[in-house]
C-alpha positions as CSV (number, residue, x, y, z in Angstrom):
1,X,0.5,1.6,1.3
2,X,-2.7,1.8,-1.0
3,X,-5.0,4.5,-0.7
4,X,-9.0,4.2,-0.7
5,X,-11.6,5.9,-1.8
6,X,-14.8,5.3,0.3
7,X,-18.8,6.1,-0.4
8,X,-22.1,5.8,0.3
9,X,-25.2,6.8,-1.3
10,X,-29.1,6.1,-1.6
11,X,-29.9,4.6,-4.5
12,X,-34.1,3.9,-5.5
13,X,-34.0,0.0,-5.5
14,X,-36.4,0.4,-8.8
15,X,-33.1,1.3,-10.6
16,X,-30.9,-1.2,-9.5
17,X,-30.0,-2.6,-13.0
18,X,-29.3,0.8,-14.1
19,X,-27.3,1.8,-11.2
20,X,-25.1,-1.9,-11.6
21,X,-24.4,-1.0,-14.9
22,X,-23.3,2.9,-14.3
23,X,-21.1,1.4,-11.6
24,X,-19.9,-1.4,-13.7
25,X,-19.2,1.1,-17.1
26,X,-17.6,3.4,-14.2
27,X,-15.5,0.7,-12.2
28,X,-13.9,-0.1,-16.1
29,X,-12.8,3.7,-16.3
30,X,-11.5,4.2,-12.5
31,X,-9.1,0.7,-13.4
32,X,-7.7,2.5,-16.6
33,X,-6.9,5.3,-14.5
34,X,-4.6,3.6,-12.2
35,X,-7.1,1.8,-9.7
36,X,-6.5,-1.5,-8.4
37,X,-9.9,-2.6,-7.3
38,X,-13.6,-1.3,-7.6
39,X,-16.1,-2.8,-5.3
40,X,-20.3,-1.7,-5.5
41,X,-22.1,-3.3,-2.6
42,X,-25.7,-3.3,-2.7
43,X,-27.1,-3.1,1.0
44,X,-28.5,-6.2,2.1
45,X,-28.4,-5.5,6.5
46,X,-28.2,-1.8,7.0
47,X,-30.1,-1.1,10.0
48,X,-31.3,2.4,10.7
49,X,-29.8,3.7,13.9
50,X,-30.8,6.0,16.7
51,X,-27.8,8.4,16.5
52,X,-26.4,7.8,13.2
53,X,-26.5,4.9,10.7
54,X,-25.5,4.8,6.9
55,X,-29.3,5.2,5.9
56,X,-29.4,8.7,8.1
57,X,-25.8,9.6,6.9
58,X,-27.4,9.6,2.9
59,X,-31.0,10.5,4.1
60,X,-32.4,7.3,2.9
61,X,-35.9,7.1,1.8
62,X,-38.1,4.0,2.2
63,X,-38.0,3.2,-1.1
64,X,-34.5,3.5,-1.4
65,X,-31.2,0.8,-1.1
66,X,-27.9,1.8,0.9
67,X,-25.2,1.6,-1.6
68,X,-21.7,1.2,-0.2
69,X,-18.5,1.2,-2.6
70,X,-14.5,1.7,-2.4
71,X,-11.9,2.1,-4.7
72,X,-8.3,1.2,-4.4
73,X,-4.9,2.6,-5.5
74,X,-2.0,1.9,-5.5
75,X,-0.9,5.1,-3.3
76,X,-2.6,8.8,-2.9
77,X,-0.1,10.1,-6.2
78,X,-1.9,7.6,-8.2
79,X,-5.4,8.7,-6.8
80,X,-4.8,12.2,-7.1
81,X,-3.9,11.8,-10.7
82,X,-6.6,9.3,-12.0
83,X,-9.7,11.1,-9.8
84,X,-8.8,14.3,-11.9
85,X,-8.5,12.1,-14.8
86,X,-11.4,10.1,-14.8
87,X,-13.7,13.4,-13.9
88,X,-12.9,14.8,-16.9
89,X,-13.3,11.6,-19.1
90,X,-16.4,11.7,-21.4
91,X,-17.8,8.3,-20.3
92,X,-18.6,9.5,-17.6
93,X,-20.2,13.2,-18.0
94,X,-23.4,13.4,-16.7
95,X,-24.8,13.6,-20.2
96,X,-23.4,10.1,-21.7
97,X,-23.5,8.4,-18.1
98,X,-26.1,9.5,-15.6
99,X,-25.9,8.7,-12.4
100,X,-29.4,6.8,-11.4
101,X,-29.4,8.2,-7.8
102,X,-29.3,11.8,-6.1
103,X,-25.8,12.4,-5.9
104,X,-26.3,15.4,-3.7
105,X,-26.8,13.0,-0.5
106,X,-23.6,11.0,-1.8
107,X,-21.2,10.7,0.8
108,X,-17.3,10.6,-0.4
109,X,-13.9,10.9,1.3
110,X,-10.1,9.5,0.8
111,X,-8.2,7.2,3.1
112,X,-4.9,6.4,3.8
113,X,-4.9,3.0,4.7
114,X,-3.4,1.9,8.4
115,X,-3.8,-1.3,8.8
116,X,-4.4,-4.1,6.4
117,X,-5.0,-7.9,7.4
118,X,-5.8,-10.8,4.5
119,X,-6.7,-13.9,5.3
120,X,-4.5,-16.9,3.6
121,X,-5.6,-18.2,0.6
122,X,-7.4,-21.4,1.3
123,X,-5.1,-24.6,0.2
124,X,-7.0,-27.2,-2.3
125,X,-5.8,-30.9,-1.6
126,X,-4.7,-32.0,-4.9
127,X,-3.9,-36.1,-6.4
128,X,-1.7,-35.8,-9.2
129,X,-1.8,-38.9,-11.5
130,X,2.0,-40.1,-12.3
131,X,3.9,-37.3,-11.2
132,X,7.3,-38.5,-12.1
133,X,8.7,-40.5,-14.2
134,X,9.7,-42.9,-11.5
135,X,6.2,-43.8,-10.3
136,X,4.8,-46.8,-12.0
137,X,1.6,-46.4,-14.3
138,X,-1.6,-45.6,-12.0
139,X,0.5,-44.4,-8.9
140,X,-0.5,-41.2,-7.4
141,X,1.1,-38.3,-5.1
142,X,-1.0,-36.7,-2.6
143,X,-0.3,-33.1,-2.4
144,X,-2.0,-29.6,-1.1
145,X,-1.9,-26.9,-3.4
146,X,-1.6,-23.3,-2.0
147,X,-1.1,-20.7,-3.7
148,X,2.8,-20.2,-4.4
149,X,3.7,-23.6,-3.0
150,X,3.0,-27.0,-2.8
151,X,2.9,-29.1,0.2
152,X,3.8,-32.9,0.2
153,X,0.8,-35.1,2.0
154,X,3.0,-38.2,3.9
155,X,6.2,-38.5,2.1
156,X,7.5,-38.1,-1.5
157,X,7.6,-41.5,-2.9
158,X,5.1,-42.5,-4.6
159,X,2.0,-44.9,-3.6
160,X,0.0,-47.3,-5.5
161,X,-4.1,-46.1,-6.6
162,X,-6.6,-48.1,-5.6
């Protein structure tokens, strides 16, 4: 099952730009490396909490914006292996790349993922002008497109367009 790298930090919301295009320059590295996906969220609804919260867990400031991000792998092997990897990569060194936010307040760990639920992909009803050979010139087959398969609307013959 994949593994996940998870983090949050405090990022001043003046550098916004510069942080999306450290993350983006970085996301491009981490996916060379062996990472399947690389997600930077930019907090939009992070309330501060009474006990804990993600803005007391980075020591937010007022003038600063929640960042929440993940990486996945394909397993902990492949993390293990592209994390070393990609620390030692030039592109990003602190001197070429600069991170545009306090990264002593970063908060980092690795997960093993236990359970995973997807929704379906959504299926697209689809007309398809003259599918066959068979159907006379402006007949039409109704079908729903879903990703690996096809689904028939009615039945397969063929109806006349309107």
């Amino acid at each position: 099952m994949s593994y996940i790298d998870g983090f949050v930090a405090a990022v001043p919301t003046a550098n916004r730009e510069k942080y999306v295009r450290h993350a983006s320059d970085a996301g491009v590295v981490f996916r060379e490396y062996g990472a399947t996906e690389f997600v930077e969220c930019w907090g939009d609804d992070v309330p501060d909490g009474e006990v804990t919260s993600f803005p007391m867990a980075v020591k937010c400031k007022p003038e600063e914006t929640v960042v929440f991000s993940w990486i996945v792998w394909p397993d902990k092997a492949t993390r293990d292996r592209g994390m070393q990897q990609v620390m030692e990569d030039p592109r990003l060194q602190p001197d070429t790349n600069p991170m545009p936010f306090d990264g002593k307040r970063l908060i980092y760990g690795g997960f093993e993922v236990v359970v995973q639920q997807k929704a379906s992909p959504r299926c697209v009803p689809l007309v398809i002008l003259r599918p066959f050979k068979s159907c006379l010139p402006g007949a039409i087959l109704k079908v729903i497109s879903c990703p690996g398969r096809w689904e028939v609307l009615g039945n397969m013959s063929c109806s006349r367009a309107l």
